[in-house]
KELO-548846 format. One line per field, with one value per atom (N, C-alpha, C, CB): y, z, x; atom name. Coordinates in steps of 0.05 Angstrom, whole numbers. Last residue first. Glycine has a CB too. Layout:
% residues N
y = Y|...
z = Z|...
x = X|...
a = CA|...
% end
This chain:
% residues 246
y = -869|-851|-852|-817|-878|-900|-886|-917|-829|-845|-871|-854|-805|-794|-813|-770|-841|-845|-828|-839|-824|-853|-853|-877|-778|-776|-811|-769|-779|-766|-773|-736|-813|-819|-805|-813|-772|-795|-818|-814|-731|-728|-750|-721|-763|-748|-745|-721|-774|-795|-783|-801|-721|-731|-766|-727|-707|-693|-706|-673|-752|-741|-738|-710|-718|-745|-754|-767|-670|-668|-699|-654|-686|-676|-677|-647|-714|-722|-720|-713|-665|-684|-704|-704|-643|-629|-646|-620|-675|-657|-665|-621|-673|-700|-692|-735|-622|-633|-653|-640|-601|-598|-608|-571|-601|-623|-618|-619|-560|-589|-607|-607|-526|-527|-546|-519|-550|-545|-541|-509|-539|-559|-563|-573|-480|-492|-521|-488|-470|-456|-478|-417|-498|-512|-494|-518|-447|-472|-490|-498|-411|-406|-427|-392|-430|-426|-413|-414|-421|-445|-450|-450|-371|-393|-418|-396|-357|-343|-363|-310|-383|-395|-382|-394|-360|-388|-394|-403|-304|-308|-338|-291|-321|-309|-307|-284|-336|-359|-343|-375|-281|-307|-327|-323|-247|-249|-266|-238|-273|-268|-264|-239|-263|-290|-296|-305|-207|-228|-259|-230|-192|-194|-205|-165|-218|-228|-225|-212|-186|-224|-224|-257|-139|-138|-175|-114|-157|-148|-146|-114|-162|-182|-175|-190|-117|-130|-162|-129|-82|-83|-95|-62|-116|-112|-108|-78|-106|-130|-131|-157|-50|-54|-89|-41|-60|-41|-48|-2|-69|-88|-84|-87|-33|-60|-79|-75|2|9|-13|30|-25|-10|-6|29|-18|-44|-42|-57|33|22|-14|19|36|55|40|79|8|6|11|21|34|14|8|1|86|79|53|84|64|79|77|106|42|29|51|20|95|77|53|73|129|140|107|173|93|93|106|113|103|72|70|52|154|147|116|152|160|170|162|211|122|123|134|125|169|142|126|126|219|223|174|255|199|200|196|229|155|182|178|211|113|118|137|103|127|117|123|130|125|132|116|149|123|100|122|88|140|148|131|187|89|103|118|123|41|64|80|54|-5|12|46|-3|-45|-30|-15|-53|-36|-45|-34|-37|-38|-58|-57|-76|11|20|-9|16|7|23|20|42|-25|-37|-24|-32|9|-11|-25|-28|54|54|29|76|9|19|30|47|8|-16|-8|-23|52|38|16|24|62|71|61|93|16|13|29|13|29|-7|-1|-44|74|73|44|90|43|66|75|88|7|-1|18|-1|45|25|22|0|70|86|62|112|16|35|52|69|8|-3|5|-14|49|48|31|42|58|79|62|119|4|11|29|32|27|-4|4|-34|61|70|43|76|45|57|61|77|-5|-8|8|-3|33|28|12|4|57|74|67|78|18|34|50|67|16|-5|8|-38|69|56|34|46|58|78|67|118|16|14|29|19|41|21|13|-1|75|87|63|88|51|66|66|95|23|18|23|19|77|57|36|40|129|106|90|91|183|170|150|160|229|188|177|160|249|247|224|258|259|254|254|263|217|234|240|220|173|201|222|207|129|125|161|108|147|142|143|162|154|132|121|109|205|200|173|195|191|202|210|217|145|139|164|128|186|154|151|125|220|225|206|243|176|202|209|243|152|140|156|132|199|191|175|184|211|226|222|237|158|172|188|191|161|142|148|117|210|216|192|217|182|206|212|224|132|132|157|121|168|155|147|128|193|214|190|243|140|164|175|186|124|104|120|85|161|162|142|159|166|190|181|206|120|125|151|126|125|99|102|76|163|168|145|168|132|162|176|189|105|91|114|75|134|107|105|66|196|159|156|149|247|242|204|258|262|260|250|286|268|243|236|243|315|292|264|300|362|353|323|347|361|376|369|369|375|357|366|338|428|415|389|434|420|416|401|409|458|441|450|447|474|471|463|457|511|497|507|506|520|526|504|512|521|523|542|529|486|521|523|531|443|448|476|436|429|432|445|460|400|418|413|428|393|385|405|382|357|379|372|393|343|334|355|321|345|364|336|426|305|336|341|370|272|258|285|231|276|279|268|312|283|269|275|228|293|280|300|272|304|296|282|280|341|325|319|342|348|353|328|361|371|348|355|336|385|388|369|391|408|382|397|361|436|443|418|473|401|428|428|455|330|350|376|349|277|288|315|276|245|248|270|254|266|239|250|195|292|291|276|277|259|280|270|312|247|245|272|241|221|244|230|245|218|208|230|184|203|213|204|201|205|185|206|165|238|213|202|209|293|282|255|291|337|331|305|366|324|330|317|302|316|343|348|363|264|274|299|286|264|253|258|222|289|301|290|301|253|272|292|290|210|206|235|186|233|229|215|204|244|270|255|277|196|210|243|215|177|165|171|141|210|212|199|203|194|222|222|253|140|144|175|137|148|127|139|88|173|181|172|182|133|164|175|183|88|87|114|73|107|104|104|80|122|135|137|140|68|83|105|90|41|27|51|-8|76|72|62|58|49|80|92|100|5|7|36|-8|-16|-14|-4|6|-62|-35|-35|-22
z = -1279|-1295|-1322|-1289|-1271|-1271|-1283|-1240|-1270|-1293|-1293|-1290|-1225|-1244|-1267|-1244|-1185|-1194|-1217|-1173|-1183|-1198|-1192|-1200|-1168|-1193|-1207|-1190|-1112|-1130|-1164|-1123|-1088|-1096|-1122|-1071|-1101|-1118|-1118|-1097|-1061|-1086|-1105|-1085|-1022|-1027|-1053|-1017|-1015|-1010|-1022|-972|-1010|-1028|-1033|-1022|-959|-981|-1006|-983|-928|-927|-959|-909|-931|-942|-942|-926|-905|-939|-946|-953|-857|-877|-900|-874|-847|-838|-856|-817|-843|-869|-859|-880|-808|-839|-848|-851|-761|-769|-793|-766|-763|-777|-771|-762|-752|-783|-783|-796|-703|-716|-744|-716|-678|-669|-690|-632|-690|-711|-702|-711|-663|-689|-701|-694|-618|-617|-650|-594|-618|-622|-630|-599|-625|-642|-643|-645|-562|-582|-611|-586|-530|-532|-552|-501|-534|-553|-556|-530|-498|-527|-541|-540|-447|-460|-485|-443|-459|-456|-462|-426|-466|-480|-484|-483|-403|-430|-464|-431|-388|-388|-405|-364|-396|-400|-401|-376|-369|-413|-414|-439|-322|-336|-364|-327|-313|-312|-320|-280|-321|-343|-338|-344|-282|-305|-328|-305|-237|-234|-263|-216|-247|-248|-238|-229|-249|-270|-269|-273|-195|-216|-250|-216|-176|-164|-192|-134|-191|-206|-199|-192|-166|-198|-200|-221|-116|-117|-156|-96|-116|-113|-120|-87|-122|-145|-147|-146|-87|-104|-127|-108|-46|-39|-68|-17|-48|-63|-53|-57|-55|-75|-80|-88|9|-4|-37|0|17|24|13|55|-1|-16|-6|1|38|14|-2|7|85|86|46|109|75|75|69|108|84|52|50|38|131|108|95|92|157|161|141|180|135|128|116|145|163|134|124|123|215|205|176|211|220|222|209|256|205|198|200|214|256|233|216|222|289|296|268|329|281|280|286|294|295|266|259|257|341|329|292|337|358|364|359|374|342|330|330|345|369|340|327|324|416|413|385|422|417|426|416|407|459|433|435|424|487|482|459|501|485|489|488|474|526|525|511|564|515|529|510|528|512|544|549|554|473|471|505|453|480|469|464|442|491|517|503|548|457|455|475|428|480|486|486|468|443|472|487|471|391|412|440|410|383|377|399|344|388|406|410|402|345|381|389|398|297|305|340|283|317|305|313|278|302|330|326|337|243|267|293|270|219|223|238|203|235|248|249|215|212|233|250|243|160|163|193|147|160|150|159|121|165|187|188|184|110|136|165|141|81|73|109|32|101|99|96|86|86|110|114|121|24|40|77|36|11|10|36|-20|29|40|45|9|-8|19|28|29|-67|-56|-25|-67|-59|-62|-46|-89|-63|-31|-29|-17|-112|-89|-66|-85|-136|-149|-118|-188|-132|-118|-118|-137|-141|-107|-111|-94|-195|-191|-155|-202|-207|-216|-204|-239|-192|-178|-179|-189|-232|-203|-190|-188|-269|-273|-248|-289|-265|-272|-270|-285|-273|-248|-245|-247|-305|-296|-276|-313|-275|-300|-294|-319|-237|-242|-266|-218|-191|-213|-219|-202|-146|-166|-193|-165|-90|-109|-127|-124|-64|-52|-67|-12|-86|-83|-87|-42|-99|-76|-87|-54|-135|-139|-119|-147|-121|-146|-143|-173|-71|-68|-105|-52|-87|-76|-73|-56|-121|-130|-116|-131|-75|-97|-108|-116|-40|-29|-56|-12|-66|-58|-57|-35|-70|-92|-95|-104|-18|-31|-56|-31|-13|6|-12|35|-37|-49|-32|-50|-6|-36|-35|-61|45|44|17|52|31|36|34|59|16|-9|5|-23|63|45|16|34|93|103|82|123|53|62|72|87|62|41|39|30|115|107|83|101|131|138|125|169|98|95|100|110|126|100|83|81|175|181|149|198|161|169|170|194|148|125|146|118|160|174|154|213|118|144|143|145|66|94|118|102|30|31|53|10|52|42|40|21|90|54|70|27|162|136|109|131|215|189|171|178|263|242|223|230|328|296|285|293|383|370|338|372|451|431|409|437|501|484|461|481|572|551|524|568|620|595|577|598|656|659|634|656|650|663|667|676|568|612|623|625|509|531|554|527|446|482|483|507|383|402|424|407|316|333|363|319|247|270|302|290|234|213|226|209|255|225|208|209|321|291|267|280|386|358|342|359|451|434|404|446|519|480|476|467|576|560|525|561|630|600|585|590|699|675|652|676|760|724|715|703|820|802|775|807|871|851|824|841|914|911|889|914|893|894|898|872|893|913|911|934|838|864|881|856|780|808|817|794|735|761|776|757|671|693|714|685|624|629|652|606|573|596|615|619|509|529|550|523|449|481|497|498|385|400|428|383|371|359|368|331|375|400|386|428|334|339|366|351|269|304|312|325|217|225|256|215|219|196|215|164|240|256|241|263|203|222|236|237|173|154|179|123|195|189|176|177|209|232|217|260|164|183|197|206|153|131|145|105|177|180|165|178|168|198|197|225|127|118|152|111|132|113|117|73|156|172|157|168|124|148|163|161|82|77|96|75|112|101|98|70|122|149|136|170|74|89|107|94|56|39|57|18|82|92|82|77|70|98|103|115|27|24|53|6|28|19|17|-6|100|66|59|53|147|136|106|143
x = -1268|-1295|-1290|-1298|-1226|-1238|-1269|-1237|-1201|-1192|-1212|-1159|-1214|-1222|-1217|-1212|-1199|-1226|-1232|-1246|-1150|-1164|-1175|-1160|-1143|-1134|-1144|-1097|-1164|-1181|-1176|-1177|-1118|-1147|-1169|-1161|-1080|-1069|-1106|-1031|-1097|-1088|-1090|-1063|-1086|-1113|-1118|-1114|-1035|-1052|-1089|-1047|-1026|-1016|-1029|-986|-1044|-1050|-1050|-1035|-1011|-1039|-1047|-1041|-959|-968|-999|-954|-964|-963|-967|-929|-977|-1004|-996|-1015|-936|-954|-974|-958|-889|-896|-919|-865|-922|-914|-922|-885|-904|-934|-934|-937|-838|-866|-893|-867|-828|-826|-839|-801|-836|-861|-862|-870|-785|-807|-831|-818|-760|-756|-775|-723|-792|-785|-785|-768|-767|-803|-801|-819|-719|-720|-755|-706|-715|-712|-721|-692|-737|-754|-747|-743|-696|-719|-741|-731|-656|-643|-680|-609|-665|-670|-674|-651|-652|-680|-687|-694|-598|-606|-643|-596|-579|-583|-592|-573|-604|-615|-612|-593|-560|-591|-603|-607|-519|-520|-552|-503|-525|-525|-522|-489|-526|-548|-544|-554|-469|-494|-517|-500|-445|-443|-460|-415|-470|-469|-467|-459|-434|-465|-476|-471|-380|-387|-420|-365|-378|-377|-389|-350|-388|-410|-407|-419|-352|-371|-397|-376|-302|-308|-332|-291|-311|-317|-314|-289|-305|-331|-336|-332|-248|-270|-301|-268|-239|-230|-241|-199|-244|-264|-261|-272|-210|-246|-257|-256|-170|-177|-205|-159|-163|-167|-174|-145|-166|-191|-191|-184|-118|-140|-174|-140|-91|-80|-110|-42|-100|-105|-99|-92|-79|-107|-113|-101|-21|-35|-73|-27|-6|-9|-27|32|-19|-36|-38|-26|23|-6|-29|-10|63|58|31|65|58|57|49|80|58|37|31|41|113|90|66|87|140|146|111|175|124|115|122|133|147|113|115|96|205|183|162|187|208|208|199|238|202|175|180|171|244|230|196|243|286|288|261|310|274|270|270|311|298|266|263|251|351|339|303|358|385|370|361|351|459|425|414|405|530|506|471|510|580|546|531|524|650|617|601|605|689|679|656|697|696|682|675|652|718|734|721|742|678|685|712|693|606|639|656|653|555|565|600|552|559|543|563|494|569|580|580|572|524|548|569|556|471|483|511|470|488|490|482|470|479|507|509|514|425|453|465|465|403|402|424|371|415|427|426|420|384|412|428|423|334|342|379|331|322|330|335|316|326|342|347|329|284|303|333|294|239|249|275|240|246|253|254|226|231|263|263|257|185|203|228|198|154|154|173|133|155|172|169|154|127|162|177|167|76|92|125|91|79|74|89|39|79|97|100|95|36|64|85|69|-6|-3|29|-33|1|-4|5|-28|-20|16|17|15|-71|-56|-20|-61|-82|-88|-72|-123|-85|-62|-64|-70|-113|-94|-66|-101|-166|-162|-127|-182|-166|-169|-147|-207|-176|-148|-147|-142|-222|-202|-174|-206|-253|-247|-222|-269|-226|-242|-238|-244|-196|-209|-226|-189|-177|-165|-173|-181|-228|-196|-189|-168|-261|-263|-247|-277|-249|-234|-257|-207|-265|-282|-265|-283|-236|-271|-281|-283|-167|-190|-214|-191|-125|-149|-169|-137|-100|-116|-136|-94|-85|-94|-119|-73|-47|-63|-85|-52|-8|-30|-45|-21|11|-13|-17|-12|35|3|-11|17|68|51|20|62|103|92|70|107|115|108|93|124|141|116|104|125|180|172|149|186|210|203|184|230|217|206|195|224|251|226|204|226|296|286|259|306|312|299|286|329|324|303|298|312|371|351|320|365|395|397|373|424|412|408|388|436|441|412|405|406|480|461|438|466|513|501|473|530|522|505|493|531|551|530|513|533|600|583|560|604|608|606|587|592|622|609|611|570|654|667|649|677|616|631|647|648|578|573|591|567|613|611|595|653|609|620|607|649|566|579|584|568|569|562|574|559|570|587|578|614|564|551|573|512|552|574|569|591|533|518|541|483|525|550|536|591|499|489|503|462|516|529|510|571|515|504|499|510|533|538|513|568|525|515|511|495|554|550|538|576|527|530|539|509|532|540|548|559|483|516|509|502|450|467|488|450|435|446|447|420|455|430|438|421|466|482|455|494|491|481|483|455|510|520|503|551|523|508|524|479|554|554|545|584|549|541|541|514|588|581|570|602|568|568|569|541|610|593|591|605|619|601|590|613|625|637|615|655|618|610|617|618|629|650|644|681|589|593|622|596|581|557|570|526|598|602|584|595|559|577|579|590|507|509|538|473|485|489|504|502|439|440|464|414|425|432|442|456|388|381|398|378|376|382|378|363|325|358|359|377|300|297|334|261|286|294|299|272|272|291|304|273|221|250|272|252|187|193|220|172|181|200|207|184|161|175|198|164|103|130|161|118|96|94|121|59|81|93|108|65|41|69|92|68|-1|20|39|9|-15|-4|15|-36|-28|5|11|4|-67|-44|-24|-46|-106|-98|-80|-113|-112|-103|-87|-126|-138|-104|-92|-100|-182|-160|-143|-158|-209|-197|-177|-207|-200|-190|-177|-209|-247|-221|-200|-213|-292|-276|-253|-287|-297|-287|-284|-309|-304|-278|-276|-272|-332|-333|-307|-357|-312|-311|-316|-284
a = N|CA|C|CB|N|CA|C|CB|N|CA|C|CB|N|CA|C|CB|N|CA|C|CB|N|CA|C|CB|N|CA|C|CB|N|CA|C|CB|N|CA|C|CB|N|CA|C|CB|N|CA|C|CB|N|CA|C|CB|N|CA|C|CB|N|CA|C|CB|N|CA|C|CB|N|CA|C|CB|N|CA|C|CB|N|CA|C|CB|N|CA|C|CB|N|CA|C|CB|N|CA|C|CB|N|CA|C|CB|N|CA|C|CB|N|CA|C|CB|N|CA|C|CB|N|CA|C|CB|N|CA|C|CB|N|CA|C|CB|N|CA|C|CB|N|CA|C|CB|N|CA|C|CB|N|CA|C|CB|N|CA|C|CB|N|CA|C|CB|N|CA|C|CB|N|CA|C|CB|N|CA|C|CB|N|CA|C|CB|N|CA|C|CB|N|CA|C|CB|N|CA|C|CB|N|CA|C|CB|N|CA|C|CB|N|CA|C|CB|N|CA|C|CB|N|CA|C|CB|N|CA|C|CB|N|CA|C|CB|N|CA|C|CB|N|CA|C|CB|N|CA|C|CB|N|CA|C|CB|N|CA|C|CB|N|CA|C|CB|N|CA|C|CB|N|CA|C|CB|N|CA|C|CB|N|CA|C|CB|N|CA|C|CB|N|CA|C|CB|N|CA|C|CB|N|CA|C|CB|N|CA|C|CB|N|CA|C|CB|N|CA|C|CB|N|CA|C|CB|N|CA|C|CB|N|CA|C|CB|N|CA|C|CB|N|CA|C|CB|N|CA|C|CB|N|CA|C|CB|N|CA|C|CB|N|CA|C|CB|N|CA|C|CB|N|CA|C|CB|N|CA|C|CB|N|CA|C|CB|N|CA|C|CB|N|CA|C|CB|N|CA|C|CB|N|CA|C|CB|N|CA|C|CB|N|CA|C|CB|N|CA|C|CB|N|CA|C|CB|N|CA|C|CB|N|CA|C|CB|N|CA|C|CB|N|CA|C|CB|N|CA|C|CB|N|CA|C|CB|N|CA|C|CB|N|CA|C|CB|N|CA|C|CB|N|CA|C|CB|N|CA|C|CB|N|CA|C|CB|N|CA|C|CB|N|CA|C|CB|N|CA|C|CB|N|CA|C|CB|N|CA|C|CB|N|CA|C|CB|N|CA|C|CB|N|CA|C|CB|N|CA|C|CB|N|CA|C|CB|N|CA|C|CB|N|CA|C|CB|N|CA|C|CB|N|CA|C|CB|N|CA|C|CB|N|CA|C|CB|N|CA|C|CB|N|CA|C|CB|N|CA|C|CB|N|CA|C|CB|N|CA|C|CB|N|CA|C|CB|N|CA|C|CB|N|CA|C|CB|N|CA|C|CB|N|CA|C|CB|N|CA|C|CB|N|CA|C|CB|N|CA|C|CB|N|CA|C|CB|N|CA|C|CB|N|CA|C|CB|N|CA|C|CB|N|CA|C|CB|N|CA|C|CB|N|CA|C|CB|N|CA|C|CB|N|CA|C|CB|N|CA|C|CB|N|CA|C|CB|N|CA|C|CB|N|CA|C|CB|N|CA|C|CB|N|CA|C|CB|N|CA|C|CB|N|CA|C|CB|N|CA|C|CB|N|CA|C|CB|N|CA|C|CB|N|CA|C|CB|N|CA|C|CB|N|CA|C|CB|N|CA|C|CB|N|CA|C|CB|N|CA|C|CB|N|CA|C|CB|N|CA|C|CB|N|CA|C|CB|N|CA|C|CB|N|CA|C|CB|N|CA|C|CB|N|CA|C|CB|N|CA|C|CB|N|CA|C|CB|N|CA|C|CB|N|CA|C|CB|N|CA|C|CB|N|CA|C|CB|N|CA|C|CB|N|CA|C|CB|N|CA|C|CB|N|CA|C|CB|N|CA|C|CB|N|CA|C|CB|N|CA|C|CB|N|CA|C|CB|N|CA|C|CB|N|CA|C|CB|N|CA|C|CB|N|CA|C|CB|N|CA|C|CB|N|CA|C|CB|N|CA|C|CB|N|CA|C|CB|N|CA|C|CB|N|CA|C|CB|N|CA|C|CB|N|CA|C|CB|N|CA|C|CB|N|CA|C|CB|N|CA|C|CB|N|CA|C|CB|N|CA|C|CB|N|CA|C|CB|N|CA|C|CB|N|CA|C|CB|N|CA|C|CB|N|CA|C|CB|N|CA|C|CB|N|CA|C|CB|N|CA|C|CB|N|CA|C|CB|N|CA|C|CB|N|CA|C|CB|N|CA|C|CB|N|CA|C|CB|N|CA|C|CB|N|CA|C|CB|N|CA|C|CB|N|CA|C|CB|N|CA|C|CB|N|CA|C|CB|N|CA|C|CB|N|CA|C|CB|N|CA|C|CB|N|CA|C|CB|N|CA|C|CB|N|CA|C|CB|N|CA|C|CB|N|CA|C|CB|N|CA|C|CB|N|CA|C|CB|N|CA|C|CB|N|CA|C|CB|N|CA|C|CB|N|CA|C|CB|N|CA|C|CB|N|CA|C|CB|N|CA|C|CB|N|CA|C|CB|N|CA|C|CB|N|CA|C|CB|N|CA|C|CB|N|CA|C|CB|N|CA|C|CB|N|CA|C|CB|N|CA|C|CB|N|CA|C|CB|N|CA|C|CB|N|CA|C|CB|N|CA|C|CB|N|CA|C|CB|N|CA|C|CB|N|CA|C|CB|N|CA|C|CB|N|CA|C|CB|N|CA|C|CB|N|CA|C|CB
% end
């Protein structure tokens, strides 16, 4: 792929992994589980629960829908603030990624020189890397914790993973993906600038080099010279005795 192909896929990896990431932020059901339905009875109840990283709901079969919110900030689960805080810092470090990177694309015209371009894409794909990392990072540790639960037999309801966890490790990979795309593009054209350096310097080598045999042709022509001026002078010094022998 050239580099203003590779540029685009990255554009397009980080803006979806940027989507699905700020989207699982906002989706509810991030951990599942279902209770009731069993002893044969007429009429079956099932009450559902599940969980977000804002409120905590049930909902029966009767479609009775309960839900509580989380209070203040310092009162919610250490783990539920970890990921909170881990999600919205990839979300921002995305954000900042998109416009570096979006300043030092090929098909921009902004940025200044090339140089800079190249400078801000790489600042660019850093940030994206990061953010995909931090949001992995963030839902690695909620799934953590529901497994911990899930296994510990002091806990009676199981719950599961939910979806939102799940579109947040594809948005996660995506970013990555991007930022890698864009890290690979800038060593495209950072190879492509040695190439013509190092095309350039053996051409001012020879250029000197076929200068240098002009001088020596030069000094090659001093025993000519003096050749004739001795000559001359040999010429000279005849003419001057015969004039005296006259």
């Amino acid at each position: 792929m050239e580099v203003r192909e590779t540029q685009i896929w990255g554009f397009i990896l980080t803006v979806l992994g940027w989507i699905f990431i700020a989207c699982s932020l906002a989706m509810e059901g991030w951990k599942v589980a279902a209770a009731g339905g069993q002893g044969g009875s007429s009429v079956v109840y099932i009450t559902w629960y599940w969980s977000s990283l804002w409120r905590t709901c049930t909902t029966s079969s009767n479609a009775v829908f309960n839900c509580y919110d989380f209070p203040m900030l310092w009162s919610v689960e250490h783990n539920v603030q970890i990921v909170r805080g881990l999600l919205m810092g990839g979300v921002a470090i995305g954000i900042l990624g998109f416009i570096l990177s979006l300043v030092g694309m090929e098909c921009t015209y902004i940025g200044g020189k090339e140089k800079e371009k190249n400078r801000a894409i790489f600042i660019g794909s850093l940030c994206h890397t990061s953010s995909g990392l931090l949001a992995a990072a963030g839902y690695a540790v909620y799934a953590r914790n529901i497994t911990a639960e899930f296994f510990n037999p002091s806990f009676e309801l199981k719950f599961d993973l939910g979806t939102p966890l799940f579109v947040g490790w594809a948005g996660s990979i995506f970013q990555f993906s991007g930022g890698l795309l864009y890290m690979i593009s800038v060593y495209k054209l950072w190879s492509l600038d040695r190439r013509t350096i190092e095309d350039t310097v053996p051409a001012e080598e020879a250029v000197a080099l076929h200068s240098i045999p002009t001088n020596i042709s030069n000094y090659s022509d001093l025993p000519s010279k003096v050749s004739t001026e001795s000559e001359l002078s040999l010429k000279s010094s005849s003419t001057l005795s015969s004039v005296s022998h006259k």
